[in-house]
N, C-alpha and C positions, 0 to 999 in steps of 0.2 A: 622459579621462572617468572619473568614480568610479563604479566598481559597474554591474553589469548591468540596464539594465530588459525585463524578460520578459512578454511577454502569454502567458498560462496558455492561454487558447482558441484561438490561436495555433501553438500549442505540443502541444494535443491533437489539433488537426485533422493532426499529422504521426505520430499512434499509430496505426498500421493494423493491427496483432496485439494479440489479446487478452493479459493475464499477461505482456509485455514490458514493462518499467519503463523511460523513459524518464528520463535525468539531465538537468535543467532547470537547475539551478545546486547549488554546492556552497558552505557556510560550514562556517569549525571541524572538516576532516574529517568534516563530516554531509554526504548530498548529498541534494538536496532533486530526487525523482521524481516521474514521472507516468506510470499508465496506464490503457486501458483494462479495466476485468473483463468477464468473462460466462461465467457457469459456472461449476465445482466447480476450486481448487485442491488441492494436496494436503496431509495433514495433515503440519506440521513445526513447527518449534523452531528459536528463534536462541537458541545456547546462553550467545551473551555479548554478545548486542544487545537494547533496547527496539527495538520497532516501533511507527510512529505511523502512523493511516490518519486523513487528511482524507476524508469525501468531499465532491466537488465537484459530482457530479450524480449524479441515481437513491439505490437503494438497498444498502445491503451489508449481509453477516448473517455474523457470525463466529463460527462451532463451537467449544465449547470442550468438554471430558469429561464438563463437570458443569452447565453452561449457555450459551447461547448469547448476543451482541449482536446487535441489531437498529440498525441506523448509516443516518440519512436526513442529505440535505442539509443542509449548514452543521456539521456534527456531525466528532466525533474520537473515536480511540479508540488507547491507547496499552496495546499486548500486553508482557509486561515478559517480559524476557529466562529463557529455558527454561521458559515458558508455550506448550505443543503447544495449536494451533489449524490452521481451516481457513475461509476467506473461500469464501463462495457468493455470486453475482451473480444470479439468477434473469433479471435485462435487464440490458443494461449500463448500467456503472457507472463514475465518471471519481473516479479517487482520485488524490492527494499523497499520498505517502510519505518523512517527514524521517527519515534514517533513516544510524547512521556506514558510513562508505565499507567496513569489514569487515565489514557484514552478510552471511551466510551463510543459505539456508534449507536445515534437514538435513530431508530427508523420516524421518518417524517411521512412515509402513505403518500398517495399517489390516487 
């Protein structure tokens, strides 16, 4: 068979913790995640990664020092690498994240 076919709803019904990123498939050393949010992560930096947030359902709002995004369904949003932010879910919220397989988040304190 060629290539993987993946049901996303499928796939999220098996995320039972919040902020745990699930790897759903991987191209070109990116691996393509999913999970679900709710609540405050913490504020960090990928010091040598873009970050891409699909969301796929609800809403997400991303901190940034000097302004914030406000991200609804169908919507993206790519944090460019040693860009310090912090995602707030106020409900949950079902995200993709394409994002390369050395991503790191450095917590940056508050």
């Amino acid at each position: 068979m060629v290539g993987n076919k993946v049901n996303l709803l499928a796939q999220f019904a098996e995320v039972n913790e919040y902020w745990s990123p699930l790897v759903v498939g991987t191209i070109n050393h990116f691996q393509v995640k999913i999970a679900k949010l709710k609540g405050e992560f913490f504020w960090h930096t990928h010091q040598a990664e873009d970050e891409m947030f699909y969301i796929v359902k609800g809403n997400l709002t991303i901190l940034f020092r000097e302004e914030n995004i406000a991200l609804t369904e169908g919507e993206f949003y790519i944090v460019p690498k040693g860009i310090e932010h912090c995602p707030i879910a106020t409900e949950e919220v079902w995200i993709m994240l394409i994002e390369p397989e050395t991503v790191v988040s450095v917590p940056t304190g508050e």
